[in-house]
PARO-32054 format. One record per residue (C-alpha): residue in three letters; x, y, z negated. Coordinates in pm, 1 decimal, padded with zeros to 6 digits. Layout:
BEGIN
- ALA,X,Y,Z
...
END
This chain:
BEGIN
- UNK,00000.0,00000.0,00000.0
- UNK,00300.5,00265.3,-00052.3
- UNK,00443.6,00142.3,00274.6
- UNK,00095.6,00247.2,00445.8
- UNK,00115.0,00591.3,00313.8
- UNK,00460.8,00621.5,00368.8
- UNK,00412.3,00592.5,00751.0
- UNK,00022.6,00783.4,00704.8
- UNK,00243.1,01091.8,00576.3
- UNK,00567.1,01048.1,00832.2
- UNK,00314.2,01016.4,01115.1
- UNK,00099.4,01378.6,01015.0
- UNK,00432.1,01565.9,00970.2
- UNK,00559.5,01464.3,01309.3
- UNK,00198.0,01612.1,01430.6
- UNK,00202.9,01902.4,01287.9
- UNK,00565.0,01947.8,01433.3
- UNK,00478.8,01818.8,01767.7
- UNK,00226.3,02115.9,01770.2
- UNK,00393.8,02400.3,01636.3
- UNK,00695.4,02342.4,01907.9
- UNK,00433.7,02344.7,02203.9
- UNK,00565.4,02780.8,02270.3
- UNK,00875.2,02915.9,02191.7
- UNK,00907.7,03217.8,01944.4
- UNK,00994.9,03292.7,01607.1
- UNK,00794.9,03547.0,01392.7
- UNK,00715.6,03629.4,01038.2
- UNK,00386.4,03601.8,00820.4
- UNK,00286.8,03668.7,00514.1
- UNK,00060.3,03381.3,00323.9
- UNK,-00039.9,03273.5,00010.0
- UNK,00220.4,03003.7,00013.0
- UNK,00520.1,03209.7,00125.7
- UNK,00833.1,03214.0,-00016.0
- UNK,00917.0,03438.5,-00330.7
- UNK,01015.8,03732.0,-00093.4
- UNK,00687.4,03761.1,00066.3
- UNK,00813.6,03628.6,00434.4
- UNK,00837.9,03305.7,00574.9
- UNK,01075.9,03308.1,00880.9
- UNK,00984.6,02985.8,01116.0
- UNK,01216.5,02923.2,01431.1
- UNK,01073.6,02566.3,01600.8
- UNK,01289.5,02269.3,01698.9
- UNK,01285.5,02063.1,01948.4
- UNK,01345.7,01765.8,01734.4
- UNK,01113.9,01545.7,01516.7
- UNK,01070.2,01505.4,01182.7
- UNK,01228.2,01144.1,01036.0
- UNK,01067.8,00978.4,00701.1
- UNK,01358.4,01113.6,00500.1
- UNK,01245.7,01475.8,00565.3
- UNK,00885.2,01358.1,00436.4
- UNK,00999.7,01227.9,00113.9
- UNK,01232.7,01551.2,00110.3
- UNK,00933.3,01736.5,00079.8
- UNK,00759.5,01510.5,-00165.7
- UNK,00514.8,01366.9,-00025.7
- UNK,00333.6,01683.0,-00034.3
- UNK,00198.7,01867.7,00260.1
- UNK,00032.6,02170.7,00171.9
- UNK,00334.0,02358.4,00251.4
- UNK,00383.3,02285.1,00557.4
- UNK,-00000.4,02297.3,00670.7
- UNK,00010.8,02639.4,00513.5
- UNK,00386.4,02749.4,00665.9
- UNK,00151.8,02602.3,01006.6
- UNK,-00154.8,02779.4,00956.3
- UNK,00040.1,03155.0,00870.9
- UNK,00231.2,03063.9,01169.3
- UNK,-00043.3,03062.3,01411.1
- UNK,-00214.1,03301.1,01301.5
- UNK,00080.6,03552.8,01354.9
- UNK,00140.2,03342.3,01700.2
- UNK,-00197.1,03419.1,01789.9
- UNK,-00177.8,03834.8,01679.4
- UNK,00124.1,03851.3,01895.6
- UNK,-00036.7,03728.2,02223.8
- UNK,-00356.1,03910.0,02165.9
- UNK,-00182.8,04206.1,02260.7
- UNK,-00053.3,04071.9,02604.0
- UNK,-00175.6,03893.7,02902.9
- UNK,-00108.0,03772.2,03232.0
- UNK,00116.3,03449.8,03320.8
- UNK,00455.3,03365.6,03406.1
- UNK,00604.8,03522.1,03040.6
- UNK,00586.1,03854.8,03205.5
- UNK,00433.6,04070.9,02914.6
- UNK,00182.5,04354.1,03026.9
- UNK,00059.8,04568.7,02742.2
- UNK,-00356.7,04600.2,02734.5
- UNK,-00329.7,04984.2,02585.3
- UNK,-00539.5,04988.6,02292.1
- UNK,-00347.3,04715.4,02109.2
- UNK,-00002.8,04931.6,02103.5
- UNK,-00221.7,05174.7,01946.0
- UNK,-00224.9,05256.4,01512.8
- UNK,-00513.9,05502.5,01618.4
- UNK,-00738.3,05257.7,01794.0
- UNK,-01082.9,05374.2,01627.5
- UNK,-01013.6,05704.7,01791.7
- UNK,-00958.1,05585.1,02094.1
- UNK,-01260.1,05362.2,02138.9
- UNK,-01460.0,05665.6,02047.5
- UNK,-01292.8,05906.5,02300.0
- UNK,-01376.1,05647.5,02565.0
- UNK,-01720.9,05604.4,02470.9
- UNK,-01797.4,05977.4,02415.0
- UNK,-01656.4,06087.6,02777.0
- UNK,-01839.2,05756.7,02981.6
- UNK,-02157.4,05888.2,02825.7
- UNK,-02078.0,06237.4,02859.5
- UNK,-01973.0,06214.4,03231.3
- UNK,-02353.2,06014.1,03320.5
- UNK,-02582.9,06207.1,03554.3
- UNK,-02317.7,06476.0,03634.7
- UNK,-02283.3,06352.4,03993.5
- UNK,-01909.5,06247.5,03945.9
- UNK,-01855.9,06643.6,03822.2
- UNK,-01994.6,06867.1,04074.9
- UNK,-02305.9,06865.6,03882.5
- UNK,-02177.5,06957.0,03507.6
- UNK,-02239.2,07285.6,03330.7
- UNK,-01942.9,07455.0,03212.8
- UNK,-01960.5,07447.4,02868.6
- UNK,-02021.3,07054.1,02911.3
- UNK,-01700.0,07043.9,03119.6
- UNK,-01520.4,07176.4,02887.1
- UNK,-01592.9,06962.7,02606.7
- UNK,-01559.1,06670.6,02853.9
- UNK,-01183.8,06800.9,02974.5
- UNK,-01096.2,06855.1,02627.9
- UNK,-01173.5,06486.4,02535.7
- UNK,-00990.9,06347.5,02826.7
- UNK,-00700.6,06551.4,02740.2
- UNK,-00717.9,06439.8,02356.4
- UNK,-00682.8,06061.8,02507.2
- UNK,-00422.9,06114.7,02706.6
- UNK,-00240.7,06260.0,02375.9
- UNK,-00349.8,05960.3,02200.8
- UNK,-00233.4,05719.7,02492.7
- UNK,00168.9,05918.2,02522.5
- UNK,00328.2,05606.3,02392.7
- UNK,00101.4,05361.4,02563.8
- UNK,00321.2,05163.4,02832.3
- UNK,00225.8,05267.6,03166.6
- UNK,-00082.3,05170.3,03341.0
- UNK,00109.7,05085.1,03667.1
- UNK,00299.3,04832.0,03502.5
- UNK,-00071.6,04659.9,03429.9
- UNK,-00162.4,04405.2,03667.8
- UNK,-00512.8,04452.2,03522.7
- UNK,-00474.0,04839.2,03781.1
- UNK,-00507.1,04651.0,04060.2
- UNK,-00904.2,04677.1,04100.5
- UNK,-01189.9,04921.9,04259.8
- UNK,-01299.8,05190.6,04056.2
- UNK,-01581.0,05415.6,04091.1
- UNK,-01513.2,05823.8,04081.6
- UNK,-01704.3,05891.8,03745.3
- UNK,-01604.0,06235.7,03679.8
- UNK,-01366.9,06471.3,03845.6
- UNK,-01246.1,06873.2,03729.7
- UNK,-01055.5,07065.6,03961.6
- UNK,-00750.5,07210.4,03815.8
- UNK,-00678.8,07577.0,03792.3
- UNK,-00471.5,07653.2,04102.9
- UNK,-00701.7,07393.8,04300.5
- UNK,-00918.8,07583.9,04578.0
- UNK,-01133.6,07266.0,04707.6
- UNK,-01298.0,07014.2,04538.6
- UNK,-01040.1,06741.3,04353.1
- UNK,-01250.6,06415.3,04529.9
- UNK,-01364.7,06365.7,04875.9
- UNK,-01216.0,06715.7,05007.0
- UNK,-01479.4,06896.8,05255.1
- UNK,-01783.0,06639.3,05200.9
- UNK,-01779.5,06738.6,04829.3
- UNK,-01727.8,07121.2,04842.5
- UNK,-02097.1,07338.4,04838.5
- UNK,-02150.4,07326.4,05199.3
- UNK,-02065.7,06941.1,05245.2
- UNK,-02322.5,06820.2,04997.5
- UNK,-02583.8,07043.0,05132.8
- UNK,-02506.2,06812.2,05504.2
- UNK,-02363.4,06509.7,05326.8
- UNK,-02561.3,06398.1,04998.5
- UNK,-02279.0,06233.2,04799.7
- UNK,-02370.6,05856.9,04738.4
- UNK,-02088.3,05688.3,04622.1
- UNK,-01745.1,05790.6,04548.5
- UNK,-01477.8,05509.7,04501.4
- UNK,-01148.9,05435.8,04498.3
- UNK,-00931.4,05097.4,04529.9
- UNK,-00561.4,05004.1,04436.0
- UNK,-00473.7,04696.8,04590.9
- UNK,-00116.5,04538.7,04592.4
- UNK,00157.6,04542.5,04689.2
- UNK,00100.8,04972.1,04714.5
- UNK,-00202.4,05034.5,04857.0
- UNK,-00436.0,05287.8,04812.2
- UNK,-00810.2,05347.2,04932.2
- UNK,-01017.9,05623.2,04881.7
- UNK,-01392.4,05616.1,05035.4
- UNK,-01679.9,05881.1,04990.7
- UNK,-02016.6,05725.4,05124.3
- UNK,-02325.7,05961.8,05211.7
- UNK,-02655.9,06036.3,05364.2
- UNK,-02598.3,06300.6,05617.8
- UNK,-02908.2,06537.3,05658.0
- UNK,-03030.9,06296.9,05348.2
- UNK,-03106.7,06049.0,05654.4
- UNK,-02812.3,05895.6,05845.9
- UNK,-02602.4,05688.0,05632.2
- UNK,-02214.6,05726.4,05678.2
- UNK,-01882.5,05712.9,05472.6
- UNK,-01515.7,05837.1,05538.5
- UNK,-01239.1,05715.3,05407.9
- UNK,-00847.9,05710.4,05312.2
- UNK,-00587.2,05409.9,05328.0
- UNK,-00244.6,05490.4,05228.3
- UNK,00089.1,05335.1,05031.4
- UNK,00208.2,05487.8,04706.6
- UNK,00548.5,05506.0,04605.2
- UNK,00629.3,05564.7,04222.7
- UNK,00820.0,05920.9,04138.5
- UNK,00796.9,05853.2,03765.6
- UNK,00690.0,05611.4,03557.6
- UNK,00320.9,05714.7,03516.9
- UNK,00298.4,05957.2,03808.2
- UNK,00316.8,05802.9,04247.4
- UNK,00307.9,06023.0,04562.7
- UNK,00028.6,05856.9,04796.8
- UNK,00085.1,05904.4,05196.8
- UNK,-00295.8,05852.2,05335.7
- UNK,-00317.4,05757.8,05719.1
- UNK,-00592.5,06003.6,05908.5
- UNK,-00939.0,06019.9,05785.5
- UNK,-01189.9,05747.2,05893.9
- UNK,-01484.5,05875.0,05985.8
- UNK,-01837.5,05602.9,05997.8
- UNK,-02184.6,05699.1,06124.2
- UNK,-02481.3,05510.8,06275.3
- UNK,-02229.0,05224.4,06231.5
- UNK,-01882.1,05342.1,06437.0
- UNK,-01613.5,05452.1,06288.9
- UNK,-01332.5,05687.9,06450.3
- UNK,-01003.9,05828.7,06297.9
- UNK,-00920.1,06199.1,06330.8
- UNK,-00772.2,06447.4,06148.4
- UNK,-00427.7,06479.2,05993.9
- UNK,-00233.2,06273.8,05731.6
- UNK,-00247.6,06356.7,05390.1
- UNK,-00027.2,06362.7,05036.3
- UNK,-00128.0,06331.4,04676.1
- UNK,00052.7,06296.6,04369.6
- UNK,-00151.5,06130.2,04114.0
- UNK,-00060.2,06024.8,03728.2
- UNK,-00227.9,05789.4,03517.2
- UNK,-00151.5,05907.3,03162.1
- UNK,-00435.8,05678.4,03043.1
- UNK,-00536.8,05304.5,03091.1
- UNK,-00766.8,05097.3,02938.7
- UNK,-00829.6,04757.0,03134.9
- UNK,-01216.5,04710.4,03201.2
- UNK,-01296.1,05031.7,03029.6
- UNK,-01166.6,05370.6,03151.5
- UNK,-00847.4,05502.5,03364.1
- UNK,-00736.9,05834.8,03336.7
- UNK,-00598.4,06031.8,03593.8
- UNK,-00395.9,06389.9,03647.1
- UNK,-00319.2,06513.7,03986.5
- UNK,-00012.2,06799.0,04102.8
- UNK,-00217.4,07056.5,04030.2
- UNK,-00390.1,06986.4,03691.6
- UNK,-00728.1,06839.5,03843.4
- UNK,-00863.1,06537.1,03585.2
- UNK,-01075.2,06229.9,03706.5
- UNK,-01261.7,05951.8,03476.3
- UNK,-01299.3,05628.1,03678.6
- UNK,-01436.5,05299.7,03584.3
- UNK,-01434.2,04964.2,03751.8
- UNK,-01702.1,04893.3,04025.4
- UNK,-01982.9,04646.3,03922.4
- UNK,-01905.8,04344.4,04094.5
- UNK,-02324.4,04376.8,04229.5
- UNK,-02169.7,04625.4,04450.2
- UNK,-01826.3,04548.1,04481.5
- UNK,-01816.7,04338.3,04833.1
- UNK,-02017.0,04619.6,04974.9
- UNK,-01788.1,04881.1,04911.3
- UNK,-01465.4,04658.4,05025.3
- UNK,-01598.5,04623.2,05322.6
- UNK,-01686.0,04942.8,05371.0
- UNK,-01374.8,05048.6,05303.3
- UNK,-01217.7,04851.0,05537.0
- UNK,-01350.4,04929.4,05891.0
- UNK,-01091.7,04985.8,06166.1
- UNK,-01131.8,05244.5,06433.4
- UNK,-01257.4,05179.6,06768.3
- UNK,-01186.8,05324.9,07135.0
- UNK,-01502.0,05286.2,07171.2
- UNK,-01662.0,05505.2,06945.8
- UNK,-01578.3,05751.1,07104.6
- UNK,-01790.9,05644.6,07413.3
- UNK,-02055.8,05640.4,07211.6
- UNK,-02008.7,05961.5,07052.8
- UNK,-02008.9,06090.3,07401.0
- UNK,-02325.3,05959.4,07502.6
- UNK,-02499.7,06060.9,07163.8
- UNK,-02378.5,06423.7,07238.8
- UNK,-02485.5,06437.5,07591.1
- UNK,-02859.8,06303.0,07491.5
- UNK,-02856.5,06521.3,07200.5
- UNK,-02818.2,06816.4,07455.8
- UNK,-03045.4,06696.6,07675.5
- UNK,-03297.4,06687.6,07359.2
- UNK,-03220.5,07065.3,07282.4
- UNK,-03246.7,07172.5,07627.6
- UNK,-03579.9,07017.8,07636.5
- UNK,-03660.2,07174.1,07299.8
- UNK,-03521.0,07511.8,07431.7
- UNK,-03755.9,07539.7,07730.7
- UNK,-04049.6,07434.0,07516.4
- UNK,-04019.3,07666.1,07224.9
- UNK,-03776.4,07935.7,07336.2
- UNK,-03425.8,08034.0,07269.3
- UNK,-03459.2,08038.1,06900.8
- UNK,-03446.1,07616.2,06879.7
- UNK,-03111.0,07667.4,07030.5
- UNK,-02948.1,07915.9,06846.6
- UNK,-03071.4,07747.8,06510.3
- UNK,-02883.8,07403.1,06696.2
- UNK,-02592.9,07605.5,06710.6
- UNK,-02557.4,07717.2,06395.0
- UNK,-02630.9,07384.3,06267.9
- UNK,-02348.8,07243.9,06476.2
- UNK,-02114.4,07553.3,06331.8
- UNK,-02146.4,07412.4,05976.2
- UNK,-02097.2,07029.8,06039.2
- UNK,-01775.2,07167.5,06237.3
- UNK,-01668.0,07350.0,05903.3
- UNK,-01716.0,07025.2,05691.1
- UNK,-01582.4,06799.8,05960.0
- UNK,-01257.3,07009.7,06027.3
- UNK,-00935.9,06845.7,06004.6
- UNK,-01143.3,06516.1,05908.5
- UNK,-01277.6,06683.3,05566.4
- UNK,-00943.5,06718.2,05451.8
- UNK,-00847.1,07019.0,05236.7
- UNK,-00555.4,07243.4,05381.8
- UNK,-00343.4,07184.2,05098.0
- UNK,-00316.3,06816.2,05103.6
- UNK,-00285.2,06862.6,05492.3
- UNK,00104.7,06746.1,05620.3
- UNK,00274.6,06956.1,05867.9
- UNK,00274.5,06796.0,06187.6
- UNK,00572.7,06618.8,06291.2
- UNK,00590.5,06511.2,05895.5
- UNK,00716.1,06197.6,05806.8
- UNK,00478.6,05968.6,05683.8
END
């Protein structure tokens, strides 16, 4: 009978080891059943544990079960506050935090804040500024957070949830020409998005209703390169222009410079552009999700241009007939309507000062 519980007890220690040497680390823990210094220091072997090291201990466990359980506790506490695979350790945000509570409660207070403000155009400014000021206390809160970009968890499609032009910005900070005055007047905002995709690509996409009819969308596709830790320079290809289904590219290239001070995986990301504009986005529903990818990635035809040819010619055979109907005054009111869509449409809705010089390097 002391023979069977000889090899009973030699057979649970050489679990218990067996299970603790499944990772590789060594770590600290305080338990009730630590040493006299308050810290139990626990580096595991690759060997097993021999009957001789059993009776070493007495014949009694509960130290090592307890040395076990503090151990994976702190095992567990360590990886909580990491993810991803291959070893490669990406910090979440909020766990490298001591002022967590804050956080959370910034983050909650501007995603209800920014709702119904039609991704900022919308927002009174005394709102605004309360919402700014919170963004700017998380990034503050988030200055020793490890850098978003080095999150795999950045690679995803975000939604536009809020954006404030900066002081020495003259256009609107999202969607350029479409989101100005003028541009939502002729092209009712109904999505704003934007998608980082690996290795260093960016999209950028602003869907509408033109004339609160026609449905359409233009987008950006560019590379980033990084110029700082938290901050990258984005090179954008020409505009791409969709509507009733065709999609052309015209315009010129673009530059932005764009830092993410603030990331919070499946919550919020924070970003700053060059000159001091703010945006809130948060990640697309995945409801919507395949219908914004593949809106965002239609190619440019030759032939849309043949079409946009013949929809111009019937379209002035329509106001010629209009014209001799009901008099000059049809035409002249055509005109003018044409006028503004040029104004919106110029240089593919891109603002002059994200406009390269020609001949620029892209």
């Amino acid at each position: 009978r002391e023979r069977e519980r000889e090899r009973r007890e030699t057979r649970d220690a050489m679990l218990g080891v067996t299970t603790t040497t499944r990772s590789t680390f060594s770590t600290s823990a305080v338990s009730p059943c630590s040493s006299s210094s308050g810290r139990l220091a626990f580096r595991p072997r690759a060997s097993s544990t021999s009957s001789k090291d059993v009776k070493r201990l007495g014949g009694n466990h509960s130290r090592w079960r307890c040395a076990q359980s503090s151990i994976s506790i702190s095992s567990f506490s360590a990886s909580s506050s990491s993810f991803g695979r291959g070893g490669g350790k990406r910090n979440v945000g909020v766990s490298v935090l001591q002022n967590e509570g804050e956080v959370n409660e910034l983050i909650e207070k501007i995603l209800e804040d920014v709702k119904g403000t039609n991704a900022g155009a919308t927002v009174q400014v005394a709102k605004r500024e309360v919402i700014d000021g919170n963004i700017n206390r998380l990034i503050e809160l988030s200055r020793k957070q490890t850098s978003g970009l080095e999150n795999q968890a950045i690679f995803n499609v975000y939604s536009v949830a809020y954006s404030s032009p900066g002081p020495l910005q003259k256009g609107a900070p999202a969607g350029g020409r479409f989101r100005g005055r003028l541009g939502q007047m002729l092209f009712r905002t109904t999505g704003l998005y934007q998608a980082i995709a690996r290795p260093n690509q960016v999209k950028n996409l602003v869907t509408f209703n033109c004339f609160g009819i026609v449905p359409g969308s233009v987008g950006l596709i560019g590379t980033f390169v990084k110029v700082s830790s938290k901050t990258v320079k984005v090179l954008f290809e020409r505009p791409r222009f969709t509507f009733l289904g065709m999609t052309f590219a015209f315009g010129p290239r673009s530059s932005v410079e764009l830092e993410t001070p603030a990331f919070y995986a499946q919550k919020i990301r924070i970003g700053r552009g060059s000159l001091g504009s703010l945006f809130v986005f948060s990640a697309v529903p995945s409801s919507r999700l395949e219908k914004v990818r593949e809106e965002m990635d239609r190619v440019p035809k030759k032939r849309a241009w043949l079409f946009l040819g013949l929809f111009f010619s019937i379209l002035g055979c329509f106001l010629y007939f209009l014209q001799r109907k009901f008099g000059s005054s049809v035409l002249l009111v055509s005109c003018a309507l044409a006028l503004l869509l040029g104004s919106v449409l110029r240089g593919g809705g891109i603002e002059d000062e994200y406009a390269e010089p020609e001949g620029a390097s892209n």
